[in-house]
C-alpha positions in Angstrom: -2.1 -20.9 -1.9 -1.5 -17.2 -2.3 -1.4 -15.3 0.7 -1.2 -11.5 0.9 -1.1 -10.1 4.1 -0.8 -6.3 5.7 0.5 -5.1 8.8 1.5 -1.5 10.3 -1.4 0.5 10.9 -2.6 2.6 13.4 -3.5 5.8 14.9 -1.1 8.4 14.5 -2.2 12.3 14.8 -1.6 14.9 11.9 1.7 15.0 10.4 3.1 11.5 11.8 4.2 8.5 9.5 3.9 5.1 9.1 5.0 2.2 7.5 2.8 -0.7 5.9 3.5 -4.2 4.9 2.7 -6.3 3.2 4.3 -9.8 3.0 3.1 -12.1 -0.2 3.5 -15.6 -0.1 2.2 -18.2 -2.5 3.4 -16.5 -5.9 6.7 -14.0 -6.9 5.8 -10.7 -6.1 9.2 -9.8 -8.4 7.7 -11.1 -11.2 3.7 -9.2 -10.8 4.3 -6.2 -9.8 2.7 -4.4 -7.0 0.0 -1.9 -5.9 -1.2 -0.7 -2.7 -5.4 0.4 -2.5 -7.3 2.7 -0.1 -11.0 3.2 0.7 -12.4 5.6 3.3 -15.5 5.3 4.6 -18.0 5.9 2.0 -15.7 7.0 -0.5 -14.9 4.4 -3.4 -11.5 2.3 -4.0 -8.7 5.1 -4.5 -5.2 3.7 -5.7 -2.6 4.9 -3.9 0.5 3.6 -5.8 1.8 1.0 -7.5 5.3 -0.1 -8.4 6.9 -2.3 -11.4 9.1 -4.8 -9.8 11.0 -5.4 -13.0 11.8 -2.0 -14.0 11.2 -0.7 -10.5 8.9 2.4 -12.0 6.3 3.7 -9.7 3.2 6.0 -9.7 1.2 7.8 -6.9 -2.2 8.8 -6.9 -2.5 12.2 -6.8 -3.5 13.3 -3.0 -0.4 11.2 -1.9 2.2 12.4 -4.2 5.6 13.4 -2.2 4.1 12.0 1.3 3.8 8.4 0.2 6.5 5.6 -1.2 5.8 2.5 -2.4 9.5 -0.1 -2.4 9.7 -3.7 -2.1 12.1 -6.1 -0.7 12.2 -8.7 -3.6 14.2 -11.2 -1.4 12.0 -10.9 1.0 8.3 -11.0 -1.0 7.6 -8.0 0.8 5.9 -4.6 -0.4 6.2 -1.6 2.1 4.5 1.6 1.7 5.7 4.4 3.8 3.8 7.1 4.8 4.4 10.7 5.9 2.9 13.9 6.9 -0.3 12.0 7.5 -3.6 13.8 7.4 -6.9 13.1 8.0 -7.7 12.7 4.9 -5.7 9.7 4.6 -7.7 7.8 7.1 -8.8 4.5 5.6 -8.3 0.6 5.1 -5.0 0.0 3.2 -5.0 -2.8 0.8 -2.3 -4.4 -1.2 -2.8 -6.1 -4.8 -1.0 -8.6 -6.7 0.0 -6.3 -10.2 0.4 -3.1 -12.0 -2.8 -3.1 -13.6 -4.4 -6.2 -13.1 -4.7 -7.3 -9.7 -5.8 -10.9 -9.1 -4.7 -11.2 -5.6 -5.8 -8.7 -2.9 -4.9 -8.6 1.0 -7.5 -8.1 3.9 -6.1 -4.4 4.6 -5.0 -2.5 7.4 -7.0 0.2 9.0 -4.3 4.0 8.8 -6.3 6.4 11.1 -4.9 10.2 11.5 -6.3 12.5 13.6 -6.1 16.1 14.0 
């Protein structure tokens, strides 16, 4: 059964950091590739990055660029996302994906809440 499951967020105020995880189990995460989601209330699905386990290339979505990294820990099954200079405007649930482009497995999220 594949499993997908974050962790790490929280409240943090303007300009703080934070680290998400997300641990797979159930299928290679080496092998799929990666991508990390976010939706804010009433606002649609916004990608946020994604990273190529094999050739370890990564993109960003464009509001994150330079605040956000996306790394995994192969060994481990593990894809992190870490977060900083937070702003507001990053509040949301974070969601990790299965793939580069084609995601067939998706976690339950974690809510990232920054205030001002």
């Amino acid at each position: 059964q594949v499993q997908l499951v974050e962790s790490g967020g929280g409240s943090v105020q303007r300009g703080g950091s934070l680290r998400l995880s997300c641990a797979a189990s159930g299928f290679t995460s080496s092998t799929h590739g990666m991508s990390w989601y976010r939706q804010a209330l009433g606002k649609e699905c916004e990608l946020v990055a994604s990273i190529s386990t094999v050739t370890g290339l990564t993109r960003y979505g464009a509001s994150v660029t330079g605040r956000l990294t996306i790394f995994s820990d192969d060994a481990n099954n593990t894809l992190y996302l870490q977060m900083n200079n937070l702003k507001p405007e990053d509040t949301a649930v974070y969601v990790c994906c299965s793939g580069w482009s084609k995601h067939d497995y998706w976690g339950q999220g974690t809510q990232v809440t920054v205030s001002t």
